[in-house]
C-alpha positions as CSV (number, residue, x, y, z in Angstrom):
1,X,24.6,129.2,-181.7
2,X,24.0,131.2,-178.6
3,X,22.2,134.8,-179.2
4,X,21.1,137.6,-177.0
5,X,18.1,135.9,-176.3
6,X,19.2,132.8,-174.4
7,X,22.3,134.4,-173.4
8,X,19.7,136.9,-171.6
9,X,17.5,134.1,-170.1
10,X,20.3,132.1,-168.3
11,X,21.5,135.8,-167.1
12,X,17.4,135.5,-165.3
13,X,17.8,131.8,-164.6
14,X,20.7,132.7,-162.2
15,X,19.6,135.4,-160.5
16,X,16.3,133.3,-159.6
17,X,18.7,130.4,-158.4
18,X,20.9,132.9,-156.7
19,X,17.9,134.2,-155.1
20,X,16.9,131.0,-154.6
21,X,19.6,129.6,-152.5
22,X,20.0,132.7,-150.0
23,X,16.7,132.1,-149.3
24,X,17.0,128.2,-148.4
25,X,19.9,129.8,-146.4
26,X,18.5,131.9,-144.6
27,X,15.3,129.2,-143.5
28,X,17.7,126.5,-142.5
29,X,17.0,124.7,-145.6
30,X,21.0,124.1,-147.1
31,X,23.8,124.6,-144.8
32,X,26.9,127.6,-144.9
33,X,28.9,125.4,-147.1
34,X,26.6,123.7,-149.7
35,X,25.2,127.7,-149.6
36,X,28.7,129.3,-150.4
37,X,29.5,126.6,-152.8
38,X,26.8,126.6,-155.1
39,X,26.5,130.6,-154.7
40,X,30.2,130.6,-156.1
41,X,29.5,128.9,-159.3
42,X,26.3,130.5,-159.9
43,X,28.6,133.9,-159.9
44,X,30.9,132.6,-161.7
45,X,28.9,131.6,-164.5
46,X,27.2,134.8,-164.0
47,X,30.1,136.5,-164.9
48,X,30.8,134.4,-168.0
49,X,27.0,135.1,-169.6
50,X,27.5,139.1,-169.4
51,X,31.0,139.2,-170.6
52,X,29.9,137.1,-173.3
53,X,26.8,139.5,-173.9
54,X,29.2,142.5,-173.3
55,X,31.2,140.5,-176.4
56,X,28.4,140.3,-178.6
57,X,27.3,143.6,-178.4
58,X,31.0,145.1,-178.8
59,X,31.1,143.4,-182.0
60,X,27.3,144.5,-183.3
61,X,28.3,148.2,-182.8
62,X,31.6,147.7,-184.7
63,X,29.8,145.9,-187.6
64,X,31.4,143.0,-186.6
65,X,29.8,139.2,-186.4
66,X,28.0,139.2,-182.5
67,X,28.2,135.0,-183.5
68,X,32.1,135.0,-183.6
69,X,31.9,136.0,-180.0
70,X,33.1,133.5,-177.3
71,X,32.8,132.5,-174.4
72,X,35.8,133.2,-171.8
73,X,37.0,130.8,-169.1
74,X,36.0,131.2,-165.4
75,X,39.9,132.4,-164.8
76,X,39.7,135.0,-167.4
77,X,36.4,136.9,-166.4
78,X,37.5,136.3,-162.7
79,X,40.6,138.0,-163.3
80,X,38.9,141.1,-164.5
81,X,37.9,141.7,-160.9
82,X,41.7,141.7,-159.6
């Protein structure tokens, strides 16, 4: 079962990486392609942890079960964009 909680600390867990990687970027450490790469999946499972959030909380303020919420494949949150 996946709550708020831990839903919340891979959201922070992300951002660090995300943060992470620019900065090996930017000091030579990882080149433009390993960069871009990772940086991709790390939005894109970004994306998946607050739509999943945004689920749960839907369902709590309709006095549904925040539990029964699911997560959504990397096509379906990335279509949201387009």
């Amino acid at each position: 079962m996946t709550d708020d909680k831990s839903i919340i600390s891979r959201i922070d867990e992300l951002v660090a990486e995300e943060k992470d990687l620019r900065a090996k970027h930017a000091a030579g450490q990882i080149n433009d392609a390993d960069e871009h790469a990772r940086l991709k999946a790390v939005e894109v499972e970004l994306d998946q942890c607050w739509d999943l959030l945004r689920q749960r909380r839907a369902r709590r303020e309709f006095g549904e079960n925040p539990d029964e919420a699911q997560p959504r494949s990397a096509d379906t949150v990335e279509g949201y964009l387009n």
